[in-house]
C-alpha positions in Angstrom: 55.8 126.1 130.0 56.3 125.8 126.1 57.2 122.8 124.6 60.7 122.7 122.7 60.4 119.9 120.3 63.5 120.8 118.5 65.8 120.5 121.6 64.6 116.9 122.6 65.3 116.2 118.9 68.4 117.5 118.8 69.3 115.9 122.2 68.0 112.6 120.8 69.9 113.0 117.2 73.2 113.9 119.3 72.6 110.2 121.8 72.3 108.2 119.0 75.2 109.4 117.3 77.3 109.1 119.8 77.0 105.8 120.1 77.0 104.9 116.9 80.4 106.5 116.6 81.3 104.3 119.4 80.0 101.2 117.9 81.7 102.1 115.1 85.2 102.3 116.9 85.0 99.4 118.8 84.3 97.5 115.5 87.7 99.1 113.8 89.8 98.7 117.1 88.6 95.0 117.5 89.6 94.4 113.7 92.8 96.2 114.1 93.7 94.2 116.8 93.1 90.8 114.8 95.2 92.3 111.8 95.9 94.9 110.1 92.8 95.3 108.3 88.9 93.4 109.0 88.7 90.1 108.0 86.5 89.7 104.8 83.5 87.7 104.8 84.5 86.3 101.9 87.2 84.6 103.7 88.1 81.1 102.8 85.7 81.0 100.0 88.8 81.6 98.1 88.7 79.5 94.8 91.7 77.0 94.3 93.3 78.5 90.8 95.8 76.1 90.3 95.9 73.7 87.4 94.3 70.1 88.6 96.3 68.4 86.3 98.4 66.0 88.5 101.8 67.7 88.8 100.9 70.7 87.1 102.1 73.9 89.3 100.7 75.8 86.1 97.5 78.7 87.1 93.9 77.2 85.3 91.7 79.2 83.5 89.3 79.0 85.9 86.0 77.0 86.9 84.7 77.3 82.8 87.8 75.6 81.8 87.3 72.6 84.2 90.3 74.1 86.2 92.7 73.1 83.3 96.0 75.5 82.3 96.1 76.5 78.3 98.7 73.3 78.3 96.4 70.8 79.6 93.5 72.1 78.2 94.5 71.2 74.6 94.1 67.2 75.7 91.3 65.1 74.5 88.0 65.4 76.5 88.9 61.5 77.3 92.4 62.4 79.2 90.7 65.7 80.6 88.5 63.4 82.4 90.4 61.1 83.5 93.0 63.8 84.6 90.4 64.9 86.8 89.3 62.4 88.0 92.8 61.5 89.4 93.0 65.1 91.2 89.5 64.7 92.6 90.5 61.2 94.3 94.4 61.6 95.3 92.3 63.5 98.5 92.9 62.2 101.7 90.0 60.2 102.5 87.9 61.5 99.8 85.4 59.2 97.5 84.9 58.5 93.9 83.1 61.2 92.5 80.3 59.5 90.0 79.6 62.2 88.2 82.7 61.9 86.5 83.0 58.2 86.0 79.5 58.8 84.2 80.9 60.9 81.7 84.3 58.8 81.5 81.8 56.2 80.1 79.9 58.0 77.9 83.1 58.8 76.3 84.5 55.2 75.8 
């Protein structure tokens, strides 16, 4: 009785395909049932672009900018700080932030 190594391969390759395909479609059809498209792992780790001037609806330049639109970043260092400071404490429930009232003094 030879031995067929390529068959029990081939039957082997052919098993774990198979489910791999249907591992792969019950991944799809759970996400399509959820939404329209998978939900990204990067989910809610969005970054909040707007201005943190108080009132201002303008969009910041981003975290090297301090969060600060081209408007309010022309202000002094002085009311920059202050500015955020306001935005980091108008929170519900949130606490003074140090850090900042360390630089505010440096400044003064």
């Amino acid at each position: 009785m030879p031995f067929h190594f390529d068959q029990i391969f081939n039957q082997i390759a052919e098993l774990i395909a198979e489910r791999a395909a249907r591992k792969i479609n019950e991944s799809v059809q759970r996400g399509m049932r959820d939404g329209a498209r998978a939900v990204s792992a990067l989910k809610g780790r969005r970054l909040d672009m707007r201005c943190h001037y108080p009132g201002c609806k303008n969009r910041s330049k981003g975290p090297r900018f301090r969060f600060m639109c081209e408007q309010h970043m022309k202000l002094s260092k002085r009311e920059q700080i202050v500015a955020l400071e306001t935005w980091r404490n108008s929170g519900k429930g949130r606490t003074r932030n140090r850090s900042i009232s360390r630089q505010r003094r440096a400044l003064l």
